[in-house]
mmCIF file as gemmi writes it, N, C-alpha and C atoms, coordinates in Angstrom:
data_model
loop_
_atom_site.group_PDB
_atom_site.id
_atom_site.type_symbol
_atom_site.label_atom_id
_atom_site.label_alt_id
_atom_site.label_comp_id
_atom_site.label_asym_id
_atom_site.label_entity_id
_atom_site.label_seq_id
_atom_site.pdbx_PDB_ins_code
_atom_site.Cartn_x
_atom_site.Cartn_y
_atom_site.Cartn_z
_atom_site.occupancy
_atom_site.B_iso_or_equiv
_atom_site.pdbx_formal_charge
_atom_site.auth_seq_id
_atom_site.auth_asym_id
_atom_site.pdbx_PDB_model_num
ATOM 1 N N . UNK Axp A 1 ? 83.673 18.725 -16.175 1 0 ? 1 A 1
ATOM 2 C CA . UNK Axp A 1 ? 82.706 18.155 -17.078 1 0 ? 1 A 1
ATOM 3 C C . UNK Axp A 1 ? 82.561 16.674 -16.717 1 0 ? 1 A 1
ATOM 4 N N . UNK Axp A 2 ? 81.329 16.409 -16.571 1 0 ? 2 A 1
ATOM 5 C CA . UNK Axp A 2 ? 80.919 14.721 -16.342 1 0 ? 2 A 1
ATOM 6 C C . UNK Axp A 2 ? 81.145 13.849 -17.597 1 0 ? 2 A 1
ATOM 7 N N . UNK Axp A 3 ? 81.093 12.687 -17.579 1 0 ? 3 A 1
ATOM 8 C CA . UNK Axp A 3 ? 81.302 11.704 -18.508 1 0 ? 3 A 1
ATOM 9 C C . UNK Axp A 3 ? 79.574 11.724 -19.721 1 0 ? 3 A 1
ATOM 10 N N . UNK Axp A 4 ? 78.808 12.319 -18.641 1 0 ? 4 A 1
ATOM 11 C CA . UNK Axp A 4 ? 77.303 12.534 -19.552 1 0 ? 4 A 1
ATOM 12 C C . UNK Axp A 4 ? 77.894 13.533 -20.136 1 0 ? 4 A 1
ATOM 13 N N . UNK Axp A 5 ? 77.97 14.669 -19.596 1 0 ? 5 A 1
ATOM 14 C CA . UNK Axp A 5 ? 77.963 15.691 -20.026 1 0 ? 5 A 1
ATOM 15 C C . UNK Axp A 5 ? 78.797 15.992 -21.378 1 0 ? 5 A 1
ATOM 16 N N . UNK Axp A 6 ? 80.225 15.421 -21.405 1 0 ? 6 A 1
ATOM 17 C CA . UNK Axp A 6 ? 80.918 15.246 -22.532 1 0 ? 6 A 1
ATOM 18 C C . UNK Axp A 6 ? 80.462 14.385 -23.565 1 0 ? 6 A 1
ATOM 19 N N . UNK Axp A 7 ? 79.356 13.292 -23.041 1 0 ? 7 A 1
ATOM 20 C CA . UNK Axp A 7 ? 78.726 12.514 -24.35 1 0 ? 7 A 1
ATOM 21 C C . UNK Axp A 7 ? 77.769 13.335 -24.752 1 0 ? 7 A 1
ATOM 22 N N . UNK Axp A 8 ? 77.094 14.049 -24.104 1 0 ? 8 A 1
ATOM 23 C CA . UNK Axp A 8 ? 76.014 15.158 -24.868 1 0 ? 8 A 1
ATOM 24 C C . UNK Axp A 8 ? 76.762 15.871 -25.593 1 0 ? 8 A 1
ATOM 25 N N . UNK Axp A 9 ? 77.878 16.758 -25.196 1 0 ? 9 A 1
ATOM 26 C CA . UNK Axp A 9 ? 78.697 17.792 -25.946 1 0 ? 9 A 1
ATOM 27 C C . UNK Axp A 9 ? 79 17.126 -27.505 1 0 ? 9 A 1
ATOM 28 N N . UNK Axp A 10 ? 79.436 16.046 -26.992 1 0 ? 10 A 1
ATOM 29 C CA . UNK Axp A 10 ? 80.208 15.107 -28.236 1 0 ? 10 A 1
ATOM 30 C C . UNK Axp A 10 ? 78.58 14.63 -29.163 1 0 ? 10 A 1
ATOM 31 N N . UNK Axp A 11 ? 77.483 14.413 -28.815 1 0 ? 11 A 1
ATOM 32 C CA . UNK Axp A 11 ? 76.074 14.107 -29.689 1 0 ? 11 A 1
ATOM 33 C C . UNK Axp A 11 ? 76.217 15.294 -30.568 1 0 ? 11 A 1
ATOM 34 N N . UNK Axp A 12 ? 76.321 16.479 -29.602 1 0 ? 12 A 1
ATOM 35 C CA . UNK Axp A 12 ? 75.783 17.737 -30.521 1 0 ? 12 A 1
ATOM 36 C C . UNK Axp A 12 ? 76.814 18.206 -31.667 1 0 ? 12 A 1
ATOM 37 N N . UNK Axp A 13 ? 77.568 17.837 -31.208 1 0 ? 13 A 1
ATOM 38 C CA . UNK Axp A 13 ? 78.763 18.311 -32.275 1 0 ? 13 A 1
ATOM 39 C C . UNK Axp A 13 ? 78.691 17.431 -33.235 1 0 ? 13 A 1
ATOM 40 N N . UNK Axp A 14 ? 78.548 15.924 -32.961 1 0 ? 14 A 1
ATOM 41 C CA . UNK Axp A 14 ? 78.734 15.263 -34.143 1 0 ? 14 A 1
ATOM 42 C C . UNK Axp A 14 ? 77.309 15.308 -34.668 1 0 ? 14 A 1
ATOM 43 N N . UNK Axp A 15 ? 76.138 15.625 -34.146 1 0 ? 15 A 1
ATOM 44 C CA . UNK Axp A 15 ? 74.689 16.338 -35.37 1 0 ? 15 A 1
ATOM 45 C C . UNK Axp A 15 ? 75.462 17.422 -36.579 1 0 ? 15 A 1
ATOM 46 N N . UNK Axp A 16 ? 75.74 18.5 -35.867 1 0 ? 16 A 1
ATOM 47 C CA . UNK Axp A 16 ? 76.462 19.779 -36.452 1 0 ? 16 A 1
ATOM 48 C C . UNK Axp A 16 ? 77.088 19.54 -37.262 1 0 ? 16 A 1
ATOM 49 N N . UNK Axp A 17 ? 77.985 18.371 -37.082 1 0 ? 17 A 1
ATOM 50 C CA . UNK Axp A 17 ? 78.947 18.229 -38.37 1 0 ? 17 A 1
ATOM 51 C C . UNK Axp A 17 ? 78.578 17.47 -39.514 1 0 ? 17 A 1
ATOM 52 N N . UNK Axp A 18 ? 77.831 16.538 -38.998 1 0 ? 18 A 1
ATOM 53 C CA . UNK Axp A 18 ? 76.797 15.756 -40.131 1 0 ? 18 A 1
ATOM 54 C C . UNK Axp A 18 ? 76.112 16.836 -41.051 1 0 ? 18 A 1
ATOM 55 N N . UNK Axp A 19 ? 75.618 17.664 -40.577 1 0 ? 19 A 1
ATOM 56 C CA . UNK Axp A 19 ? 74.968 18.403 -41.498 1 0 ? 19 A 1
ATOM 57 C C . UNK Axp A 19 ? 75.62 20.005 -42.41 1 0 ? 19 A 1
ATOM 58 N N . UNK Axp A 20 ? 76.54 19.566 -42.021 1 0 ? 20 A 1
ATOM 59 C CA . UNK Axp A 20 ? 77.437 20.445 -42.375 1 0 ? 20 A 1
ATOM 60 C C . UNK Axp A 20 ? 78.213 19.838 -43.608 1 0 ? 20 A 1
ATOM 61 N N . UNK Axp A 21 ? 78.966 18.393 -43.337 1 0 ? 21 A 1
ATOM 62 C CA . UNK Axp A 21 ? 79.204 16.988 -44.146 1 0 ? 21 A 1
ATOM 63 C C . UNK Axp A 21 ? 78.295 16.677 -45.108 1 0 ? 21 A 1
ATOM 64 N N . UNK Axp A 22 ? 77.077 16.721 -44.804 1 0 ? 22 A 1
ATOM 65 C CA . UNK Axp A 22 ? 76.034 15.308 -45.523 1 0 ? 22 A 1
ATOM 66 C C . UNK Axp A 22 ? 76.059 16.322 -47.336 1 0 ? 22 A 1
ATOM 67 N N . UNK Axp A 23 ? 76.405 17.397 -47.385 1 0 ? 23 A 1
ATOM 68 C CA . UNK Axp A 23 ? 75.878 18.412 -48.941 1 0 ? 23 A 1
ATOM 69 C C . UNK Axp A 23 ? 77.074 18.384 -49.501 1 0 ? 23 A 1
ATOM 70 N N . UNK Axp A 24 ? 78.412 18.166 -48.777 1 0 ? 24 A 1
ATOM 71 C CA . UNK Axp A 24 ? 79.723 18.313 -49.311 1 0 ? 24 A 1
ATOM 72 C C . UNK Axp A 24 ? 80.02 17.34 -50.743 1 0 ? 24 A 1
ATOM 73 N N . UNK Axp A 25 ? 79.892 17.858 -51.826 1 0 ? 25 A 1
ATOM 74 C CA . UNK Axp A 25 ? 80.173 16.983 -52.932 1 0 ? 25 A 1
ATOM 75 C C . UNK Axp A 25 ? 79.601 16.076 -53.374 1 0 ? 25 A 1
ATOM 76 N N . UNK Axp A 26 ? 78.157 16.729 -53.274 1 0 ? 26 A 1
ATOM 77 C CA . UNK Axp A 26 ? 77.177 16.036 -53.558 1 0 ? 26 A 1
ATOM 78 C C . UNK Axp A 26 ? 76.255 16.284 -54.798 1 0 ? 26 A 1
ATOM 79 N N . UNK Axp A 27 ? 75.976 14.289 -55.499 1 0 ? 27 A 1
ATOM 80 C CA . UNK Axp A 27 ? 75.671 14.789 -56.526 1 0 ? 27 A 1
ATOM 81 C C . UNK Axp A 27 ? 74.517 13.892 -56.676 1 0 ? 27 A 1
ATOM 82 N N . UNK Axp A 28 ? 72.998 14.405 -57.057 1 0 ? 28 A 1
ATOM 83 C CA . UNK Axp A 28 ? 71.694 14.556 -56.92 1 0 ? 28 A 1
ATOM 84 C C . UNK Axp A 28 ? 71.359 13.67 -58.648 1 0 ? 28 A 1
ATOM 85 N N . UNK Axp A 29 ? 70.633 13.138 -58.9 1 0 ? 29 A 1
ATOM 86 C CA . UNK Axp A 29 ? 69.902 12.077 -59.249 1 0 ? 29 A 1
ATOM 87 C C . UNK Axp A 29 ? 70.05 12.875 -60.808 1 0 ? 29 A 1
ATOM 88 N N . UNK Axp A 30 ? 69.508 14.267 -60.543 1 0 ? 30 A 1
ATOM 89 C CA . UNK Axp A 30 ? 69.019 15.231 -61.818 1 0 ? 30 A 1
ATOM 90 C C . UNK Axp A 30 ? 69.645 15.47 -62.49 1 0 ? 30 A 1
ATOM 91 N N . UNK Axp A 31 ? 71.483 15.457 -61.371 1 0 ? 31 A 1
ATOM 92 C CA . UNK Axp A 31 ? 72.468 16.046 -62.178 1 0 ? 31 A 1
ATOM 93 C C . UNK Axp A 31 ? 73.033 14.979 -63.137 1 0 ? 31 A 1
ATOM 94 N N . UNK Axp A 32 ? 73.079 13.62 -62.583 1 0 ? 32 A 1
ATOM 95 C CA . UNK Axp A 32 ? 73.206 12.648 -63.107 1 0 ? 32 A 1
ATOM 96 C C . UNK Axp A 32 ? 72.351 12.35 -64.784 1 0 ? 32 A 1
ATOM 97 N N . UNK Axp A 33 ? 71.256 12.787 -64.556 1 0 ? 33 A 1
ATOM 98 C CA . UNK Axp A 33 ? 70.097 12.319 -65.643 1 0 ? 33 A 1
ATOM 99 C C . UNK Axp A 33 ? 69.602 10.75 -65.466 1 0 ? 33 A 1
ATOM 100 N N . UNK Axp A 34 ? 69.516 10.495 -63.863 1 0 ? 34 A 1
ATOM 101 C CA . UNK Axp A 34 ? 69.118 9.154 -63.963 1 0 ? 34 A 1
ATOM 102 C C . UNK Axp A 34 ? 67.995 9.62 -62.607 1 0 ? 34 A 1
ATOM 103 N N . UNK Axp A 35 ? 67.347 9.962 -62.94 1 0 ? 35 A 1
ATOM 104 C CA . UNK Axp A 35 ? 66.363 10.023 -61.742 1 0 ? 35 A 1
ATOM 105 C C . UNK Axp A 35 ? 65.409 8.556 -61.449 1 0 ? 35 A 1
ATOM 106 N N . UNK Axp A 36 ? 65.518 7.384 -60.514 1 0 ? 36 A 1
ATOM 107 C CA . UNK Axp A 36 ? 64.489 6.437 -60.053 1 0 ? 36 A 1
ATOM 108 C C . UNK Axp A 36 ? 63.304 7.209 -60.368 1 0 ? 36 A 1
ATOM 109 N N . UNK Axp A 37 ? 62.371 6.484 -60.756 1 0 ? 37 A 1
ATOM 110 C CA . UNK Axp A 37 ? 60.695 6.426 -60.515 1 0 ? 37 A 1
ATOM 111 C C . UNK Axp A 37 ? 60.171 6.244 -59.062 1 0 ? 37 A 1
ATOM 112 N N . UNK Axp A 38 ? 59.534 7.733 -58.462 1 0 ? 38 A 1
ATOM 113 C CA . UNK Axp A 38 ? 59.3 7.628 -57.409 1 0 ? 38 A 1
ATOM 114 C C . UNK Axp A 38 ? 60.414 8.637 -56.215 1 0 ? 38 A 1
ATOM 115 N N . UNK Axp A 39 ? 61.356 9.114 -56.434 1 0 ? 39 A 1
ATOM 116 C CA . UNK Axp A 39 ? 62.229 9.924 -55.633 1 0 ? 39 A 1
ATOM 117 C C . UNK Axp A 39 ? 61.931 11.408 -56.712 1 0 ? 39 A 1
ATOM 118 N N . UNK Axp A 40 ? 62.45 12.053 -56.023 1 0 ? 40 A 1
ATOM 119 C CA . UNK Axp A 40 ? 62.822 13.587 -56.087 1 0 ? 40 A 1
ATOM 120 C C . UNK Axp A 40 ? 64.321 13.458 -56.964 1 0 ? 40 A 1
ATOM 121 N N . UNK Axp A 41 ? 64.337 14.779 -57.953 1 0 ? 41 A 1
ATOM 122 C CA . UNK Axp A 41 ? 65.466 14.785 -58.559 1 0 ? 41 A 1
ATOM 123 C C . UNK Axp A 41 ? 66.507 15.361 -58.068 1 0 ? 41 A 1
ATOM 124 N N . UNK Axp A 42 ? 66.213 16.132 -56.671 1 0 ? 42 A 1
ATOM 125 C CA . UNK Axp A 42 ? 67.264 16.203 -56.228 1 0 ? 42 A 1
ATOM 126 C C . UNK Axp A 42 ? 67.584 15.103 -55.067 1 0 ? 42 A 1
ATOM 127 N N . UNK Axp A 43 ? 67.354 14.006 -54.662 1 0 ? 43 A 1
ATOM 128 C CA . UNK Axp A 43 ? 68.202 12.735 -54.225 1 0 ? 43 A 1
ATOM 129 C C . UNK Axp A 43 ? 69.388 12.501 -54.94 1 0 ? 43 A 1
ATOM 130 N N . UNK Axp A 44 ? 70.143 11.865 -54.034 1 0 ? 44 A 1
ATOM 131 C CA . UNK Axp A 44 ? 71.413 11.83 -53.857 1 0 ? 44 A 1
ATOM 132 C C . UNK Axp A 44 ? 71.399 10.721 -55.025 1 0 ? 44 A 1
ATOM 133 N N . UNK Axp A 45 ? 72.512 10.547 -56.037 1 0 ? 45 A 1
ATOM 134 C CA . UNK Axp A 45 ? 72.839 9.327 -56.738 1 0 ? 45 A 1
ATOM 135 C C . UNK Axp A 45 ? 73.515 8.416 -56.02 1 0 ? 45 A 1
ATOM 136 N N . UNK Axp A 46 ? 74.567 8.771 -55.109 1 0 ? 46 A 1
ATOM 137 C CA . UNK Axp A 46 ? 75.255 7.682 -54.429 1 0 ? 46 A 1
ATOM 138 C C . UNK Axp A 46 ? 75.808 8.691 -53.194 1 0 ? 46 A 1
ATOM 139 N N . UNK Axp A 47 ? 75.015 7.954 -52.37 1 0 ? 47 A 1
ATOM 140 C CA . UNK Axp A 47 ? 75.065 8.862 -50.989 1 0 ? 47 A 1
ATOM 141 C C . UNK Axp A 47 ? 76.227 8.863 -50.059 1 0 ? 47 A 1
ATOM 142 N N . UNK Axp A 48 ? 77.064 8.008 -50.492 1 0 ? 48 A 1
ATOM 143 C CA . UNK Axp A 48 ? 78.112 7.263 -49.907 1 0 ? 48 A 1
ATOM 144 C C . UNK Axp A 48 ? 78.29 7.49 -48.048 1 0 ? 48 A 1
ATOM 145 N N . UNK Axp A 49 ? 77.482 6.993 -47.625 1 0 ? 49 A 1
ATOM 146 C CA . UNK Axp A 49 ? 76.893 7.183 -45.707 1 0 ? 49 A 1
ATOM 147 C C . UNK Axp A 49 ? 77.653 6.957 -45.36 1 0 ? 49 A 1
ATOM 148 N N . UNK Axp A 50 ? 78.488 5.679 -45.355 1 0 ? 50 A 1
ATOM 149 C CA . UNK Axp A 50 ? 79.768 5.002 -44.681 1 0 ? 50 A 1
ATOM 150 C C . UNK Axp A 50 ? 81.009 5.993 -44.896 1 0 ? 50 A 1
ATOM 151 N N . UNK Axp A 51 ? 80.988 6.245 -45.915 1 0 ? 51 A 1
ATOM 152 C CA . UNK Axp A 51 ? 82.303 7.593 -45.807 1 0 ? 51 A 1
ATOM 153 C C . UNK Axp A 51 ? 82.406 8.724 -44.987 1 0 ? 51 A 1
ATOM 154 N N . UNK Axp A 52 ? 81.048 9.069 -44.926 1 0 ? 52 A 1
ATOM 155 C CA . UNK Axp A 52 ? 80.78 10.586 -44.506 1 0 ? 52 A 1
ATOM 156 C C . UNK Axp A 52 ? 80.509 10.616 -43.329 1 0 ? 52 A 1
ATOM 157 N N . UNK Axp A 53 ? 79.424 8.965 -42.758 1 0 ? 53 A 1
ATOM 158 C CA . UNK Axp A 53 ? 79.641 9.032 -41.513 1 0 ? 53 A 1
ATOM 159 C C . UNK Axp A 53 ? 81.411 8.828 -40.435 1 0 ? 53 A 1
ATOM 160 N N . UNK Axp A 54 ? 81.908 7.984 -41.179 1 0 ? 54 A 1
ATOM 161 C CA . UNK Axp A 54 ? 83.27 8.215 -40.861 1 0 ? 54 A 1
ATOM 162 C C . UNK Axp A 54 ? 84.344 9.537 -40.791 1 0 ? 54 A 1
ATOM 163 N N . UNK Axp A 55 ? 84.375 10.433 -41.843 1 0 ? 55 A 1
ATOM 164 C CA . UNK Axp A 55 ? 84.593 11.387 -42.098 1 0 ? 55 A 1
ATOM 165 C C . UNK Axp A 55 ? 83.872 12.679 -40.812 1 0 ? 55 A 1
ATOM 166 N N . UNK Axp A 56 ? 82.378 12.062 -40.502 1 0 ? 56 A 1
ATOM 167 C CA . UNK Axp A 56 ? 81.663 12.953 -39.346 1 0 ? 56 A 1
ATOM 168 C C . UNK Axp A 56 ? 82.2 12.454 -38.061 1 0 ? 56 A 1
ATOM 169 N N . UNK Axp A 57 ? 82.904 11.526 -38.03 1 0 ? 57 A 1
ATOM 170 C CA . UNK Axp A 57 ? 83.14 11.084 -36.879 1 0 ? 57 A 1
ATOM 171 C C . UNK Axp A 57 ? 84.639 12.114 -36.265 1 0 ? 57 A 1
ATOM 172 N N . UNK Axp A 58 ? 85.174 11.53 -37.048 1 0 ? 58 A 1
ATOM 173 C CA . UNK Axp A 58 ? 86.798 12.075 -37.303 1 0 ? 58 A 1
ATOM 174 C C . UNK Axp A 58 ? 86.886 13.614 -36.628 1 0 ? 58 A 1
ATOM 175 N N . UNK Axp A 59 ? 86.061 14.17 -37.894 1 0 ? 59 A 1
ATOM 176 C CA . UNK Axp A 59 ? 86.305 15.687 -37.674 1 0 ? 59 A 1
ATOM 177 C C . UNK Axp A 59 ? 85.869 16.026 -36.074 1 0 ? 59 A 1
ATOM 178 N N . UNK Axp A 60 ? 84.391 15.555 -35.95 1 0 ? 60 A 1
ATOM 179 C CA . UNK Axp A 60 ? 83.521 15.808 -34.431 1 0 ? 60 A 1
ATOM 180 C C . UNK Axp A 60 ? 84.601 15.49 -33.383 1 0 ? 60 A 1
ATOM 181 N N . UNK Axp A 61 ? 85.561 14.513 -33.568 1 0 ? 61 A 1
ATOM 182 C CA . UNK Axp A 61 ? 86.144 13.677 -32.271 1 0 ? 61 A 1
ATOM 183 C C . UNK Axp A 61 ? 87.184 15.242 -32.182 1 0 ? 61 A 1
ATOM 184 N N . UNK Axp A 62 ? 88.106 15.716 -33.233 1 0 ? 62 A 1
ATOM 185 C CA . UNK Axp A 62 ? 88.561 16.957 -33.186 1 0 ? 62 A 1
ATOM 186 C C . UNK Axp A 62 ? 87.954 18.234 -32.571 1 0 ? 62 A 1
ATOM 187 N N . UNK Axp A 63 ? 87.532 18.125 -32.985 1 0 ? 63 A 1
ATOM 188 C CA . UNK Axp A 63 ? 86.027 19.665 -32.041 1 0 ? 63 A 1
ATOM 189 C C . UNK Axp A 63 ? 85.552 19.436 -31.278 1 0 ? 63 A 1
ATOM 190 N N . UNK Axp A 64 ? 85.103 18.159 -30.738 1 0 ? 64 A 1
ATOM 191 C CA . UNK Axp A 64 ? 84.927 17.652 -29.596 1 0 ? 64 A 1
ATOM 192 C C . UNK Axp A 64 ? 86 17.916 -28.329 1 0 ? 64 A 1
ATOM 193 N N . UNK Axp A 65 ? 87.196 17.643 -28.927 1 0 ? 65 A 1
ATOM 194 C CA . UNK Axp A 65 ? 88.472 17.417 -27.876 1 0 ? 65 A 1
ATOM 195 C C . UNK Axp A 65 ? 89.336 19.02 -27.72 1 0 ? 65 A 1
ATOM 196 N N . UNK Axp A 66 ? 88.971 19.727 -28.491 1 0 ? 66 A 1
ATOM 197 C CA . UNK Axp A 66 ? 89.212 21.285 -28.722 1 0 ? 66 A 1
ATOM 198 C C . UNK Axp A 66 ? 88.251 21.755 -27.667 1 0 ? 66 A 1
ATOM 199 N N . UNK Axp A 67 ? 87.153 21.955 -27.809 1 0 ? 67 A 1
ATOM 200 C CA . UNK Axp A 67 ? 86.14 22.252 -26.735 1 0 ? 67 A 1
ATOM 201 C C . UNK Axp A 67 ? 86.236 21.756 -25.156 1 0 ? 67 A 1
ATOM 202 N N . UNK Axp A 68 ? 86.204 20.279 -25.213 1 0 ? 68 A 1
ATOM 203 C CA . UNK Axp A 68 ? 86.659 19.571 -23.809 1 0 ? 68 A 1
ATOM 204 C C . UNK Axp A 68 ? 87.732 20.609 -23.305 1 0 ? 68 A 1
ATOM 205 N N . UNK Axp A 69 ? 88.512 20.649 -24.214 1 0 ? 69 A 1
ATOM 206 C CA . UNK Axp A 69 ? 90.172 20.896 -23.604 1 0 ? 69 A 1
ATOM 207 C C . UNK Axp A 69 ? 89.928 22.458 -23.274 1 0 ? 69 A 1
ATOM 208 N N . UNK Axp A 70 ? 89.04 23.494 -23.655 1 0 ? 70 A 1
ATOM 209 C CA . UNK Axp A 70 ? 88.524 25.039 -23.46 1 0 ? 70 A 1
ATOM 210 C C . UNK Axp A 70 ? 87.988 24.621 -22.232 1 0 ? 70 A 1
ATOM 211 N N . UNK Axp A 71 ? 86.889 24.087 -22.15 1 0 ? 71 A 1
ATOM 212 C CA . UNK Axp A 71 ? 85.598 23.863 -20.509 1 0 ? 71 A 1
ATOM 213 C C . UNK Axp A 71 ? 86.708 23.365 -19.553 1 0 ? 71 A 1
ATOM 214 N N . UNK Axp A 72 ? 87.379 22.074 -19.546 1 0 ? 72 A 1
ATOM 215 C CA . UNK Axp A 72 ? 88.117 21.439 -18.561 1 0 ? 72 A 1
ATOM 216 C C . UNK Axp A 72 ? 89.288 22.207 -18.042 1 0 ? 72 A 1
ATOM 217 N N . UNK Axp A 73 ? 90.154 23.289 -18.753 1 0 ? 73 A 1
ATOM 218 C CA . UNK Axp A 73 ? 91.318 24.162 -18.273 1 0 ? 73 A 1
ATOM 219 C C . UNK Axp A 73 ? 90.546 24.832 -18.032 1 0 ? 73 A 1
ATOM 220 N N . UNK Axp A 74 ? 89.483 25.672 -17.684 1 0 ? 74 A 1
ATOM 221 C CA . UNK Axp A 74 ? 88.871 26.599 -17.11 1 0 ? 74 A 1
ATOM 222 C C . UNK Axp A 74 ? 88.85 27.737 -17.558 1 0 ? 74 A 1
ATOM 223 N N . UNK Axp A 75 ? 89.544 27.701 -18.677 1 0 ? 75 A 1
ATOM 224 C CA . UNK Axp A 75 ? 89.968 29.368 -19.29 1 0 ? 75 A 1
ATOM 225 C C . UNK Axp A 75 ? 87.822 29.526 -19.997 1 0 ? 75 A 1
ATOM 226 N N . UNK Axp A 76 ? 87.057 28.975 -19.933 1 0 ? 76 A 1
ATOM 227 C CA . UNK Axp A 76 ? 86.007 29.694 -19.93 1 0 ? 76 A 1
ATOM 228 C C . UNK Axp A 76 ? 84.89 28.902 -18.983 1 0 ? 76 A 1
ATOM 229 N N . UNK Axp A 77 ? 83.832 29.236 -18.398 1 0 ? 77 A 1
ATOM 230 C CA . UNK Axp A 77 ? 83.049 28.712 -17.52 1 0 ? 77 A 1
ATOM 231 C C . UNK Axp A 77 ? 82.112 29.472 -17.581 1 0 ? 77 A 1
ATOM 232 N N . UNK Axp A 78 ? 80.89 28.822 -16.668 1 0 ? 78 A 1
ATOM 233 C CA . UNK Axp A 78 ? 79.978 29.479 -16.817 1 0 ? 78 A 1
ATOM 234 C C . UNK Axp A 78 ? 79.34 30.406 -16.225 1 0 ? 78 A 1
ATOM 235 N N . UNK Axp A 79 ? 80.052 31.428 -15.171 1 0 ? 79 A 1
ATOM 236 C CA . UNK Axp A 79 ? 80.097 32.252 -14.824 1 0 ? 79 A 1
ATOM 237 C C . UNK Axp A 79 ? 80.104 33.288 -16.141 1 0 ? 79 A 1
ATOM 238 N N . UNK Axp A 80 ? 81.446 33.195 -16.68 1 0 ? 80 A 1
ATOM 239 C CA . UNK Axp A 80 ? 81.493 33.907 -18.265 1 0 ? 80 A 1
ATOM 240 C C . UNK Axp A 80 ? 80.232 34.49 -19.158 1 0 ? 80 A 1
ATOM 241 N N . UNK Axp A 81 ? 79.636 33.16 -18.834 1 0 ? 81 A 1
ATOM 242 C CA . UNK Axp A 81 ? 77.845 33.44 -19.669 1 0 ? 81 A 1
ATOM 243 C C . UNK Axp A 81 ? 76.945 33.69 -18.959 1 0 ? 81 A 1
ATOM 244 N N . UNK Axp A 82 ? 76.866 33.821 -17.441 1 0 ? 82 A 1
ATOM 245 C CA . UNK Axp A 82 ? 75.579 34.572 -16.728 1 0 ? 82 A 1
ATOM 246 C C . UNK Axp A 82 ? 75.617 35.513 -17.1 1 0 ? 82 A 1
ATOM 247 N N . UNK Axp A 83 ? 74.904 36.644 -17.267 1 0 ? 83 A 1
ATOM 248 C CA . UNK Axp A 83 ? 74.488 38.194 -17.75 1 0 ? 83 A 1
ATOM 249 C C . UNK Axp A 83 ? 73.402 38.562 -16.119 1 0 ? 83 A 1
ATOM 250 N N . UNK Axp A 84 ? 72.516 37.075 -15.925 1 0 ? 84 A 1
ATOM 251 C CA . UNK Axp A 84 ? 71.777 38.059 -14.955 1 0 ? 84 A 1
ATOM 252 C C . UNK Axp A 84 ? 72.609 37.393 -13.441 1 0 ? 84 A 1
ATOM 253 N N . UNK Axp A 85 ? 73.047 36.655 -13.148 1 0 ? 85 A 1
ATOM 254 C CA . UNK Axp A 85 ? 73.785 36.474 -12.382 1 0 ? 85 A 1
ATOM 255 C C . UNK Axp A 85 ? 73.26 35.698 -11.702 1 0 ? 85 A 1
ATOM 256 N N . UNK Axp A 86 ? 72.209 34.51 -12.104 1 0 ? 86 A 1
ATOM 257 C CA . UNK Axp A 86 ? 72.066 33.097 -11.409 1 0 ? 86 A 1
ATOM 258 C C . UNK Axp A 86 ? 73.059 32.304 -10.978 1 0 ? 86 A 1
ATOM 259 N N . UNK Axp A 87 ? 73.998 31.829 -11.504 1 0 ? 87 A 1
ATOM 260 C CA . UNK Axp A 87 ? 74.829 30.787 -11.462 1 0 ? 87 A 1
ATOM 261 C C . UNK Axp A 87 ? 75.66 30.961 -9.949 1 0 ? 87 A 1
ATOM 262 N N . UNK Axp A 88 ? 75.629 32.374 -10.355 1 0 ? 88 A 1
ATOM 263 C CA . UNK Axp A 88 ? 77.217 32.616 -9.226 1 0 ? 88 A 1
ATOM 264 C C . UNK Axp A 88 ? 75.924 32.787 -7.75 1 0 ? 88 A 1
ATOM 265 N N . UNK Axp A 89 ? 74.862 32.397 -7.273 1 0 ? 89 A 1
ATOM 266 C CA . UNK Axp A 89 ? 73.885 32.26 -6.188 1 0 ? 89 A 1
ATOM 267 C C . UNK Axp A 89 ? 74.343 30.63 -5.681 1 0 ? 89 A 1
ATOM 268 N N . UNK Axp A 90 ? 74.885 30.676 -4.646 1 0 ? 90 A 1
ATOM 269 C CA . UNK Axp A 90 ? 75.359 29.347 -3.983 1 0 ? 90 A 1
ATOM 270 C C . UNK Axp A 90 ? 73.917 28.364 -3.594 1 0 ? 90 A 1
């Protein structure tokens, strides 16, 4: 795996986990009974970004380094996932 290639791996994972993160214990404007003039009642009351982006970081750098550590020992490749048998054509 290239140094790109592991920063792409590592983008996508940490999207995935953001959105997986961003609903976790979350509490919406409506539930509150304080809805702003002008937002939706389901907006967030206190979105707390700095936590969660931290929290997205953390976890991603884990799943990130789980995955690396699967591709880089070789125990799967991409031979594994041809079906029609491009890859393995020199």
């Amino acid at each position: 795996m290239t140094l790109f290639s592991g920063a792409v791996l590592y983008a996508v994972v940490w999207f995935l986990t953001l959105f997986v993160v961003l609903p976790i214990r979350l509490t919406t404007q409506g539930e509150m009974g304080n809805v702003v003039q002008g937002t939706p009642s389901s907006a967030p009351s206190d979105p707390q970004m700095r936590r969660r982006l931290g929290i997205t970081s953390a976890v991603s750098l884990v799943i990130w380094a789980i995955i690396a550590a699967i591709i880089l020992s070789g125990v799967v490749s991409v031979d594994d996932f041809d079906f029609i048998g491009r890859a393995s054509r020199g």
